[in-house]
Jmol script that loads the backbone (N, CA, C; Angstrom):
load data "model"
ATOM      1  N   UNK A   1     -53.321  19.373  -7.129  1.00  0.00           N
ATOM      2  CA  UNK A   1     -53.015  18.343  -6.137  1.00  0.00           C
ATOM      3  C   UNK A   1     -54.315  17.951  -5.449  1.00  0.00           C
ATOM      4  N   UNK A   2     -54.136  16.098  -5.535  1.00  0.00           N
ATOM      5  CA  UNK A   2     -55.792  16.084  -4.656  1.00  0.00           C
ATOM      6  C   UNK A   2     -54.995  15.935  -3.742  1.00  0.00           C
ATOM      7  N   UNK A   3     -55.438  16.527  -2.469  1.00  0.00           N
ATOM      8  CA  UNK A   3     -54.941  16.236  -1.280  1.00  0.00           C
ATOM      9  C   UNK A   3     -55.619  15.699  -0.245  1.00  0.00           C
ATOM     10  N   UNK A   4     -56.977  15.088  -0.799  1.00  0.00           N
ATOM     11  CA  UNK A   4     -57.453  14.313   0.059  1.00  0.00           C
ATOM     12  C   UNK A   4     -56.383  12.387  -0.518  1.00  0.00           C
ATOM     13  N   UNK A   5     -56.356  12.331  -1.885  1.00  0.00           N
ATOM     14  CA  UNK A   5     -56.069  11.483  -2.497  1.00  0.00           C
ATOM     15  C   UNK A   5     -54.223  10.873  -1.841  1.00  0.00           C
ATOM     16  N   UNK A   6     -53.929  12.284  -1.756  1.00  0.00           N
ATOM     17  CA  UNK A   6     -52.478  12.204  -1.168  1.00  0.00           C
ATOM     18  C   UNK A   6     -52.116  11.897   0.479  1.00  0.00           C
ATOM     19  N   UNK A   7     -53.212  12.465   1.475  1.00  0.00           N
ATOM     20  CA  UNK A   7     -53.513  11.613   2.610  1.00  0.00           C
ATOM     21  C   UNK A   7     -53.972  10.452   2.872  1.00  0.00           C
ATOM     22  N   UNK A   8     -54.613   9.811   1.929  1.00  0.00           N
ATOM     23  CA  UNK A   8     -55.226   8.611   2.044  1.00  0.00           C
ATOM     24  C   UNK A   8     -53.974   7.544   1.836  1.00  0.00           C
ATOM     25  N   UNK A   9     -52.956   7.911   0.844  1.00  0.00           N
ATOM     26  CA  UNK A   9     -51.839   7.536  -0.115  1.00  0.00           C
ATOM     27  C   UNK A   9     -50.641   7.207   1.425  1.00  0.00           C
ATOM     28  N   UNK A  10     -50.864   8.625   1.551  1.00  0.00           N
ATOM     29  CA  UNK A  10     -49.974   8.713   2.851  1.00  0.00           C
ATOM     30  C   UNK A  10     -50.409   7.215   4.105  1.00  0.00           C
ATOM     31  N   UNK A  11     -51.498   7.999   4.257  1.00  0.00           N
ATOM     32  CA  UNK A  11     -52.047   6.928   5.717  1.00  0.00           C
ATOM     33  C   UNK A  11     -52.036   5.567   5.518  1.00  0.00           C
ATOM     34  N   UNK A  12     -52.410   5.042   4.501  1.00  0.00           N
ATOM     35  CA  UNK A  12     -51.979   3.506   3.780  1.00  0.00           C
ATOM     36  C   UNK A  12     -50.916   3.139   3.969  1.00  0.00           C
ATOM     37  N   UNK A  13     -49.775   3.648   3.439  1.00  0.00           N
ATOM     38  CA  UNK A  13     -48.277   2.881   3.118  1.00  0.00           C
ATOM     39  C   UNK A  13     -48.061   3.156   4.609  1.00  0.00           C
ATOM     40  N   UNK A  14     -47.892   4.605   5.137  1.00  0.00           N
ATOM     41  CA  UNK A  14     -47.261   4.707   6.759  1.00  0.00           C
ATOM     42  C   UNK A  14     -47.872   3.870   7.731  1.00  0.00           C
ATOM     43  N   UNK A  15     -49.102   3.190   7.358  1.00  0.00           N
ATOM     44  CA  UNK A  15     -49.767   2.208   8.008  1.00  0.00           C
ATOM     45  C   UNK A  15     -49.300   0.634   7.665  1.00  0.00           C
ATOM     46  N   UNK A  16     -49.001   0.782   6.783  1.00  0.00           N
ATOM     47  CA  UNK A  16     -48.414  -0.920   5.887  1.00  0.00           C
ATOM     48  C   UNK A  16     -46.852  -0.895   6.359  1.00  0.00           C
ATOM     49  N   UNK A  17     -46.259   0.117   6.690  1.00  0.00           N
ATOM     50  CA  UNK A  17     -44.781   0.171   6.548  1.00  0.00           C
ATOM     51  C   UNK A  17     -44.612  -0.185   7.764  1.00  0.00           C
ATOM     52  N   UNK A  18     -45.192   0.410   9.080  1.00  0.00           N
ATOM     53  CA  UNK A  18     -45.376   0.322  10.394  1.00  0.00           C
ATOM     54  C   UNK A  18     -44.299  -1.120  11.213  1.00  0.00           C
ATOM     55  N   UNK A  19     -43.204  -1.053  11.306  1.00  0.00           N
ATOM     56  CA  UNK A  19     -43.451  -2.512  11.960  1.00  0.00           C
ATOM     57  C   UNK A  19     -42.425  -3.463  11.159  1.00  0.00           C
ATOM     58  N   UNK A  20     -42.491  -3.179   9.808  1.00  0.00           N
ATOM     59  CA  UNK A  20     -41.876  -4.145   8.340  1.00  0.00           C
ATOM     60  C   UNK A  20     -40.628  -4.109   8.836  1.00  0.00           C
ATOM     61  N   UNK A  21     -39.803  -5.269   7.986  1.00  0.00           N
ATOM     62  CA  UNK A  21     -38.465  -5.272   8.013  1.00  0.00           C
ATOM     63  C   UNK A  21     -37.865  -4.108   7.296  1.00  0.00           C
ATOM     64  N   UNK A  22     -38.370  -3.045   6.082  1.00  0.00           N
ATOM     65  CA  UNK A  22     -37.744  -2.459   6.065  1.00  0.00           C
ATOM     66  C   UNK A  22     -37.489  -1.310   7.562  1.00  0.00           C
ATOM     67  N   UNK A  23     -38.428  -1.115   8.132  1.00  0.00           N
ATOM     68  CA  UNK A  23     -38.380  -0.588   9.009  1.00  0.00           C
ATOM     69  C   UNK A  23     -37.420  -0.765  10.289  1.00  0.00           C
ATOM     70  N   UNK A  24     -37.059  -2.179  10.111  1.00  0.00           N
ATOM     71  CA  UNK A  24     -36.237  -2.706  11.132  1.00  0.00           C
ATOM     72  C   UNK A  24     -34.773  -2.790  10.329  1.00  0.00           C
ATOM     73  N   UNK A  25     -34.689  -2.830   9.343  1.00  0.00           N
ATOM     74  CA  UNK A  25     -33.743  -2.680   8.514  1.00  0.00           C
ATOM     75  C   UNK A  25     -32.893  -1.025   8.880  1.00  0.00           C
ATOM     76  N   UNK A  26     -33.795   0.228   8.656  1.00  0.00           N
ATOM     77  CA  UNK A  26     -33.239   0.845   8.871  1.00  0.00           C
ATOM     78  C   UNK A  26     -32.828   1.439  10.102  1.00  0.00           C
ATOM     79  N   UNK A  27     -33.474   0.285  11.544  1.00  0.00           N
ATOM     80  CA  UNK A  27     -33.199   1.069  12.800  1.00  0.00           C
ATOM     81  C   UNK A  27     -31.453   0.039  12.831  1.00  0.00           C
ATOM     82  N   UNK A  28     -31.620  -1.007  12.554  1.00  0.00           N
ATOM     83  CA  UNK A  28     -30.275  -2.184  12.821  1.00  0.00           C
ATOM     84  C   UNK A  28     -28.970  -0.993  11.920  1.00  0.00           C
ATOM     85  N   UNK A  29     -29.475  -0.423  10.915  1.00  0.00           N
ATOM     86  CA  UNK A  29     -28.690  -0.048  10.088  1.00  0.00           C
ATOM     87  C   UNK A  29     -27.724   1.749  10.770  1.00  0.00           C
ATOM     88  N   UNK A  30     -28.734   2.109  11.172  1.00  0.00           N
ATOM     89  CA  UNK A  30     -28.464   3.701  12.097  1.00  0.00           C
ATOM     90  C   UNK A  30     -27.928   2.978  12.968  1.00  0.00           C
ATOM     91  N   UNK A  31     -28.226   2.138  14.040  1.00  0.00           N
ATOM     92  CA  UNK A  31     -27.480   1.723  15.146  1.00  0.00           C
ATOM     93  C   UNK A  31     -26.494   1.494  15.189  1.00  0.00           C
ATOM     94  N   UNK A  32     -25.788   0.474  14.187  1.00  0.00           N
ATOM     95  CA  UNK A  32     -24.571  -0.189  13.580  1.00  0.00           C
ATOM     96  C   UNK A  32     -23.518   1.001  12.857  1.00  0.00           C
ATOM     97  N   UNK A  33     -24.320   2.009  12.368  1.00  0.00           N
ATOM     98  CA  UNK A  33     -23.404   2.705  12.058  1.00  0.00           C
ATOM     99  C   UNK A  33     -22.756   4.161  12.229  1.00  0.00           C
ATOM    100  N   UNK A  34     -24.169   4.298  13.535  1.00  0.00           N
ATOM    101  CA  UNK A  34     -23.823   5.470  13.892  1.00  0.00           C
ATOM    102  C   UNK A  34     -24.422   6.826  13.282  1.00  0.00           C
ATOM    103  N   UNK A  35     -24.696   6.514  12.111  1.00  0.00           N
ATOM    104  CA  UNK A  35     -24.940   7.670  11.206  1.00  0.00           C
ATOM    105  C   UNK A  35     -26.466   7.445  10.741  1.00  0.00           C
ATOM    106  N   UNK A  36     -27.052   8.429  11.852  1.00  0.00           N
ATOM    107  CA  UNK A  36     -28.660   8.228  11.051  1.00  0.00           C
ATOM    108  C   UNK A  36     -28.991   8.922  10.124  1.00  0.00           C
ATOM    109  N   UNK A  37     -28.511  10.058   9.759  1.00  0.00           N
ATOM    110  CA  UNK A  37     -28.867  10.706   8.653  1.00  0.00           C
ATOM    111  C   UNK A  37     -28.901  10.096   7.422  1.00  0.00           C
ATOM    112  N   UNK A  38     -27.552   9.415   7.477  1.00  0.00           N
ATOM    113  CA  UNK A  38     -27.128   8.999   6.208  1.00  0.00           C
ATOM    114  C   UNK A  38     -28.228   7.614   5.494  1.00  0.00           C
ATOM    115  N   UNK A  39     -28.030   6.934   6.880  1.00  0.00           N
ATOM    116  CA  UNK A  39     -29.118   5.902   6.530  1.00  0.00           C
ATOM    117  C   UNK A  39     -30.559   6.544   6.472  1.00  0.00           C
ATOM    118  N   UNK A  40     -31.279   7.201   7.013  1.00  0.00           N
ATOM    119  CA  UNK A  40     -32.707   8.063   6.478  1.00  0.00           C
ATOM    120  C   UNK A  40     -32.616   8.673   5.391  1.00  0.00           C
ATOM    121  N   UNK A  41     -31.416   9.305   4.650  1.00  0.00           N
ATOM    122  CA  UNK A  41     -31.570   9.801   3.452  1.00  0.00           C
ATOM    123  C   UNK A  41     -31.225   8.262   2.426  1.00  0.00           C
ATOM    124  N   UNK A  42     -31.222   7.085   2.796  1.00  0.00           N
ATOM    125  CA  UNK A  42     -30.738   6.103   1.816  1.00  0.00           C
ATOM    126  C   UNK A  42     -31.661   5.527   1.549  1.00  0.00           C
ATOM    127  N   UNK A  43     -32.984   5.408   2.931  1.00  0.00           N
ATOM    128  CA  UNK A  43     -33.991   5.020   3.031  1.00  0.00           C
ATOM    129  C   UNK A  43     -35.089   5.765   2.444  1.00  0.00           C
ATOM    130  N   UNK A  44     -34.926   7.108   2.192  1.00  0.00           N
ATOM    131  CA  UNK A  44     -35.707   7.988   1.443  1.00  0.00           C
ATOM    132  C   UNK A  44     -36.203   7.829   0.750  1.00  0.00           C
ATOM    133  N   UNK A  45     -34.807   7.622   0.288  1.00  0.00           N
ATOM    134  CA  UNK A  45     -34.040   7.630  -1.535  1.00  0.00           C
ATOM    135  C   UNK A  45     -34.577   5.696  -1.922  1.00  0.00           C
ATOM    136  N   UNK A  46     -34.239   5.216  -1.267  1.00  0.00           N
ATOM    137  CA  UNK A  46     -34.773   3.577  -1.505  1.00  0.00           C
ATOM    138  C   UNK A  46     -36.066   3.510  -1.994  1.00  0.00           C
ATOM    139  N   UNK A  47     -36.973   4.164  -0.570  1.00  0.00           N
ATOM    140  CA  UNK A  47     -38.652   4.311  -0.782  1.00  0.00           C
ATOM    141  C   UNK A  47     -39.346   4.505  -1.936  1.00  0.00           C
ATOM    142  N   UNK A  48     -38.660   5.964  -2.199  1.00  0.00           N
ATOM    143  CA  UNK A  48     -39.127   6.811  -3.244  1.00  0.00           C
ATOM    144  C   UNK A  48     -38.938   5.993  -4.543  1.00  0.00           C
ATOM    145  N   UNK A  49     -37.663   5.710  -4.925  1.00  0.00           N
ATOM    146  CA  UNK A  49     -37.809   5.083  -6.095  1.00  0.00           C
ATOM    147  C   UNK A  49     -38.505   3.745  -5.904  1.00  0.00           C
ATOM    148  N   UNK A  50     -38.759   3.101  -5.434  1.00  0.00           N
ATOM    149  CA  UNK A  50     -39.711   1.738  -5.208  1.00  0.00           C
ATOM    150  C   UNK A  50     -41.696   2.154  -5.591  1.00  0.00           C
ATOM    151  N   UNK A  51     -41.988   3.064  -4.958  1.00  0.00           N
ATOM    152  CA  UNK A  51     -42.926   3.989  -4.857  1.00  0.00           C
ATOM    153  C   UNK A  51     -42.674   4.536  -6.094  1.00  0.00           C
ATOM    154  N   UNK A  52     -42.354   4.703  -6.890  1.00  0.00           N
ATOM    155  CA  UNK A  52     -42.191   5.590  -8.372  1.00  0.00           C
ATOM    156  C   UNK A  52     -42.750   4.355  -9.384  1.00  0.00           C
ATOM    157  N   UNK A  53     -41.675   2.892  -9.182  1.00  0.00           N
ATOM    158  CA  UNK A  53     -41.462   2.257  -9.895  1.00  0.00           C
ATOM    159  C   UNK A  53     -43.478   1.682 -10.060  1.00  0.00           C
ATOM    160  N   UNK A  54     -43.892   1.354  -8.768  1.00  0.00           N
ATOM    161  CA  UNK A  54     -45.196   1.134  -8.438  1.00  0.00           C
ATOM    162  C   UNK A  54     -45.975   1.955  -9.075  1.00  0.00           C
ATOM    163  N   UNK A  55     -45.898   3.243  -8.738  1.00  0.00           N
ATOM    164  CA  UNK A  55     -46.581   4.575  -9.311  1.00  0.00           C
ATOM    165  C   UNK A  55     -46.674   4.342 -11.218  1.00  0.00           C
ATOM    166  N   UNK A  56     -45.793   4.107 -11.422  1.00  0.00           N
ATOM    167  CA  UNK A  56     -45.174   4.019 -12.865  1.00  0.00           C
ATOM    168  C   UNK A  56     -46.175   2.514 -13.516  1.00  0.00           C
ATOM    169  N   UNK A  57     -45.865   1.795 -12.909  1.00  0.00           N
ATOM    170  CA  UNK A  57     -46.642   0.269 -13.263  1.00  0.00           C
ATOM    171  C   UNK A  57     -48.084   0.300 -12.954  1.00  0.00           C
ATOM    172  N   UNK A  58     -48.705   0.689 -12.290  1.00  0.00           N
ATOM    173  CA  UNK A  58     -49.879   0.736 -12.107  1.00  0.00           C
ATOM    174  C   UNK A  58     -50.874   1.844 -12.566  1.00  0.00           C
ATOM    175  N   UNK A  59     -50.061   2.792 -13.378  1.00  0.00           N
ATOM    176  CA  UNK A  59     -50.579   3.633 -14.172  1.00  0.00           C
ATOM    177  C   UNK A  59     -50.684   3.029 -15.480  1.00  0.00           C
ATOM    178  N   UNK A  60     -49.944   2.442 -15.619  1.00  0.00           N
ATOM    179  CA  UNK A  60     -49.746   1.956 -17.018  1.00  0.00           C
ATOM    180  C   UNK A  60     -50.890   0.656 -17.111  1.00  0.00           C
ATOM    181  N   UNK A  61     -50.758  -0.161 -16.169  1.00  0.00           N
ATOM    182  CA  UNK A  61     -51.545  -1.599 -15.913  1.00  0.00           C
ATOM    183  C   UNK A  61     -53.229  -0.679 -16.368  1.00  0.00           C
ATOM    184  N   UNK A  62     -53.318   0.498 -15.265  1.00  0.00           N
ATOM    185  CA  UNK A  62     -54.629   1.552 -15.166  1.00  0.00           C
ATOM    186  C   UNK A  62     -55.370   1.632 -16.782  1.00  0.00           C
ATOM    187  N   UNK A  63     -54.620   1.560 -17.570  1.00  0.00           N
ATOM    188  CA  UNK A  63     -54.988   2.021 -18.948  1.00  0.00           C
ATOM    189  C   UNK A  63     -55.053   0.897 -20.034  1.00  0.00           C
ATOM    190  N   UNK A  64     -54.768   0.102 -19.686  1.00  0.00           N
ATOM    191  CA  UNK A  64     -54.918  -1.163 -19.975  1.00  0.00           C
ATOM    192  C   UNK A  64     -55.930  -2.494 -19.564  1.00  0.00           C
ATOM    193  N   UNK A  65     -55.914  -2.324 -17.984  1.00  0.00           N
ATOM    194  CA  UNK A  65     -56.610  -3.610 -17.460  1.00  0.00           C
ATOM    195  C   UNK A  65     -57.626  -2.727 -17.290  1.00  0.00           C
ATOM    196  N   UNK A  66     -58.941  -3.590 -16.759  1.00  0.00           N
ATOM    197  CA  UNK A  66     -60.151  -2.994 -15.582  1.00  0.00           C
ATOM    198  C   UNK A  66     -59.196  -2.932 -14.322  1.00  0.00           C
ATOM    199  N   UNK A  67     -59.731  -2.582 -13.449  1.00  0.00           N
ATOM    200  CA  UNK A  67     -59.052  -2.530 -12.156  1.00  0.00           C
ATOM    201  C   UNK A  67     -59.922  -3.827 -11.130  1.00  0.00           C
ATOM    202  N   UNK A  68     -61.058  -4.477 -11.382  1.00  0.00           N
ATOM    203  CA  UNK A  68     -61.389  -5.488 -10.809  1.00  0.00           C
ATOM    204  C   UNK A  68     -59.889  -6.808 -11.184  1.00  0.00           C
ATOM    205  N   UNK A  69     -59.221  -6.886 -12.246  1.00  0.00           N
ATOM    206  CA  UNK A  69     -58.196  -7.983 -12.658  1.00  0.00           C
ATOM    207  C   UNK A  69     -56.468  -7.184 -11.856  1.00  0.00           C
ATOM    208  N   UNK A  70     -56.702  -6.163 -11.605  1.00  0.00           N
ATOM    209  CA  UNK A  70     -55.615  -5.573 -11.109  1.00  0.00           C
ATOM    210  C   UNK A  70     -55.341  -5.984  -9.883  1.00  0.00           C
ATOM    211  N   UNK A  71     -56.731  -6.007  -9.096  1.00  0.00           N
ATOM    212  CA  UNK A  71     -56.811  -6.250  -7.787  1.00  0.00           C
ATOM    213  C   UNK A  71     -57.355  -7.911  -7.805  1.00  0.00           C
ATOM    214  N   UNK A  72     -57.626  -8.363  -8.397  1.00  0.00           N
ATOM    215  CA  UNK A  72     -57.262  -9.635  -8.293  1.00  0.00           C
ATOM    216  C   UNK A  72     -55.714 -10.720  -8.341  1.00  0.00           C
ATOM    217  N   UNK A  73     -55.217  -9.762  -9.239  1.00  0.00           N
ATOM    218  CA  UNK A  73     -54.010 -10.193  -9.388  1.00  0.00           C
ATOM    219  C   UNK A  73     -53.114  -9.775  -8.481  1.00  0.00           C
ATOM    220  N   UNK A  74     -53.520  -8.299  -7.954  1.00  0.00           N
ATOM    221  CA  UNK A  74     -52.721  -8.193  -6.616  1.00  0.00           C
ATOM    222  C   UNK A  74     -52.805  -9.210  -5.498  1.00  0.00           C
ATOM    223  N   UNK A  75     -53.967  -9.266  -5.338  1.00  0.00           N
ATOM    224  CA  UNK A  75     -54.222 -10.460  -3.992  1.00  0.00           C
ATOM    225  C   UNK A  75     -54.050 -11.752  -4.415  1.00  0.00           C
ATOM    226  N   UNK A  76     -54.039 -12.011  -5.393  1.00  0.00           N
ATOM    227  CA  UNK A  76     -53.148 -13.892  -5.621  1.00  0.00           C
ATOM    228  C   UNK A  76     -51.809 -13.215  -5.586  1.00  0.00           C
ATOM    229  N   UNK A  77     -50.697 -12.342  -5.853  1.00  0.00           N
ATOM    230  CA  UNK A  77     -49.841 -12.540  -5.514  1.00  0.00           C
ATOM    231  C   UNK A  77     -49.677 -12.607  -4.255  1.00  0.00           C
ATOM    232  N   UNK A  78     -50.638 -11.826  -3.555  1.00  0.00           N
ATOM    233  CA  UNK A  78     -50.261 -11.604  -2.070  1.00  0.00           C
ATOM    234  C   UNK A  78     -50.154 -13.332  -1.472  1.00  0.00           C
ATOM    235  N   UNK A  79     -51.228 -13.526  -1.711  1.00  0.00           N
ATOM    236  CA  UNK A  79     -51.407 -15.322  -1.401  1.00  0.00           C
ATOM    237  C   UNK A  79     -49.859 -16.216  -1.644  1.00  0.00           C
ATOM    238  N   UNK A  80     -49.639 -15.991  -2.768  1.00  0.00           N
ATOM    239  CA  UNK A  80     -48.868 -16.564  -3.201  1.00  0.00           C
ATOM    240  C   UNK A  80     -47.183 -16.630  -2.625  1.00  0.00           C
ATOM    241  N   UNK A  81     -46.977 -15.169  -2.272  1.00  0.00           N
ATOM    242  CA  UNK A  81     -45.959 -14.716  -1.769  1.00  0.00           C
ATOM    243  C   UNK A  81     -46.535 -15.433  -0.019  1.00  0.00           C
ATOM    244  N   UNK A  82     -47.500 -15.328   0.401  1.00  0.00           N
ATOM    245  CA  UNK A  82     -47.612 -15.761   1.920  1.00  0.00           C
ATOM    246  C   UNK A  82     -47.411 -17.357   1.601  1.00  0.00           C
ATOM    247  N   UNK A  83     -48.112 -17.792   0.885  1.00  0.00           N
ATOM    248  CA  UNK A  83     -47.835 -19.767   0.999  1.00  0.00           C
ATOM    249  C   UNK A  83     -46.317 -19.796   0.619  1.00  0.00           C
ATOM    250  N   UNK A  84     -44.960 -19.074   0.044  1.00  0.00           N
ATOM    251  CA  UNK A  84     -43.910 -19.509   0.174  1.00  0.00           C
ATOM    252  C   UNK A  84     -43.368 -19.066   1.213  1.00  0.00           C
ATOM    253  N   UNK A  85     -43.420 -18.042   1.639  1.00  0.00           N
ATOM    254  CA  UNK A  85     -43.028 -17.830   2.637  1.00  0.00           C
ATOM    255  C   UNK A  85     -43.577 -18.556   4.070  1.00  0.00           C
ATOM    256  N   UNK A  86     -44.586 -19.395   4.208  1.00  0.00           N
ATOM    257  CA  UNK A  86     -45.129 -19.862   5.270  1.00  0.00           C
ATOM    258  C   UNK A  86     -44.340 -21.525   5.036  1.00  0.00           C
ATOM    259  N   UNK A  87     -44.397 -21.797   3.735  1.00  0.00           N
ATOM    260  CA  UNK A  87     -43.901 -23.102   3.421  1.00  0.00           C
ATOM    261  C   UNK A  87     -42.080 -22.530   3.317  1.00  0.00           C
ATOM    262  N   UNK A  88     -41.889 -21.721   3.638  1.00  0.00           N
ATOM    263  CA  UNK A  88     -40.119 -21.484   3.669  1.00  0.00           C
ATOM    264  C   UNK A  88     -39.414 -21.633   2.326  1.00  0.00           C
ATOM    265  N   UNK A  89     -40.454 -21.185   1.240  1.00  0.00           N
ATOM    266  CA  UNK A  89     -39.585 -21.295  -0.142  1.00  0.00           C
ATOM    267  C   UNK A  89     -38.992 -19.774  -0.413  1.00  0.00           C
ATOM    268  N   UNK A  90     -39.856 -19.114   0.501  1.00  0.00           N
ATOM    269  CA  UNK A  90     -38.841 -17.885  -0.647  1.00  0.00           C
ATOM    270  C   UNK A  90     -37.580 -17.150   1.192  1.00  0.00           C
TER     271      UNK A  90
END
end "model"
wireframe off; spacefill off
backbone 0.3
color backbone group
């Protein structure tokens, strides 16, 4: 285990997640229903496999692409996803 690799991993996403709708998703969701457990273990369970699926694709992309076209292509989507959403398409 690198565990410098796995704090860095950590401090990123808990830093990106901070704030997000999923985040607000799961406080509306405990509130409404009373049951926080249930919703933190759904949210876990949501994360994790999302985070797998990522984990999974970008290993694979890893062995295939350079990683200069990886991260290019990450940040035009990012762009891309912000101009519809700023223009109200998505």
């Amino acid at each position: 285990m690198n565990w410098r690799v796995m704090l860095t991993t950590f401090g990123v996403i808990f830093l990106a997640e901070m704030g997000d709708k999923t985040q607000l998703a799961a406080m509306t969701l405990a509130s409404q229903t009373g049951k926080p457990w249930a919703v933190l273990a759904g949210a876990i369970l949501a994360l994790a496999a999302v985070s797998a699926v990522g984990v999974a694709v970008g290993s694979a992309l890893g062995h295939y692409l350079p990683l200069q076209w990886i991260k290019r292509a990450a940040g035009a989507a990012f762009i891309i996803i912000g101009a519809l959403i700023l223009f109200e398409k998505l």
